[in-house]
C-alpha positions in Angstrom: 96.1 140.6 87.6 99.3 142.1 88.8 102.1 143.7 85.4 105.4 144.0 86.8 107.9 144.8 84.1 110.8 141.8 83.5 113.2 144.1 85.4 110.9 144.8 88.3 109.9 140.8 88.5 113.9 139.7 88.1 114.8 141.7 91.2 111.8 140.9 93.4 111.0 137.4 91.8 110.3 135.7 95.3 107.5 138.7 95.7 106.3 137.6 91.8 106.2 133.5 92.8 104.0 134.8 96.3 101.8 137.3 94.6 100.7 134.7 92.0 100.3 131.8 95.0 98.1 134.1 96.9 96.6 136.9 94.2 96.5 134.7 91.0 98.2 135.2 87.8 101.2 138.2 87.8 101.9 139.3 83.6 105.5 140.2 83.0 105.7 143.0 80.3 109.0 143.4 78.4 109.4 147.0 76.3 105.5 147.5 77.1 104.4 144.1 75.4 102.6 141.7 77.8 105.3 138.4 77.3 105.0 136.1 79.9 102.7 134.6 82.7 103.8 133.6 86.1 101.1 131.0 87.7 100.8 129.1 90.9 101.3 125.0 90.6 98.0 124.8 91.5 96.6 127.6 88.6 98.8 125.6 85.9 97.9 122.1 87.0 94.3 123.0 86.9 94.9 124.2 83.2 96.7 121.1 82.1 95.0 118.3 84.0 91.5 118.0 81.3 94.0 117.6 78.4 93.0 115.0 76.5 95.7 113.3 73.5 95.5 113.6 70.2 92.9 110.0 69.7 90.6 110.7 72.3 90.5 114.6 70.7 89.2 113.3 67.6 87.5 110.4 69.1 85.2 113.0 70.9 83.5 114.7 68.1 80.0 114.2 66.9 78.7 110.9 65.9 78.1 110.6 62.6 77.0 107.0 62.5 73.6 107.3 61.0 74.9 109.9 58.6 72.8 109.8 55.2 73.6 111.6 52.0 70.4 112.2 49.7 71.3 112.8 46.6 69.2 113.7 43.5 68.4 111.4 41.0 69.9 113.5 38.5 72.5 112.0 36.0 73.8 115.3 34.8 74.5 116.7 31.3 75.1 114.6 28.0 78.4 115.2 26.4 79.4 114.6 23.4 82.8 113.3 22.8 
């Protein structure tokens, strides 16, 4: 992956947009600090497309149908009140 600091990719953002078409992802750095990520459509649909919504998210977790607790057949302590 290309790093192109933010003043670098605001003058030659058309070269930015190409390189991450053609090369993949270009990072934009701003005071040394990674900040941003430019991505082709086709990069950020493929990131975005298996998303499921909040019900099927939960929906898809283990089955716990045939879930059984065993608990002990102790009663616990006596106390006196």
């Amino acid at each position: 992956m290309a790093v192109w600091q933010v003043q670098e990719a605001k003058s030659r953002l058309s070269e930015v947009i190409e390189d991450a078409d053609k090369k993949g992802p270009q990072i934009i750095t701003w005071h040394g600090a990674e900040r941003a990520v430019v991505l082709s459509i086709a990069d950020y649909r493929a990131l975005t497309a298996h998303k499921p919504d909040f019900k099927q998210y939960l929906l898809s977790g283990p089955k716990v149908d045939s879930f059984v607790v065993k608990r002990g057949r102790d009663t616990g302590r006596k106390v006196d009140l």
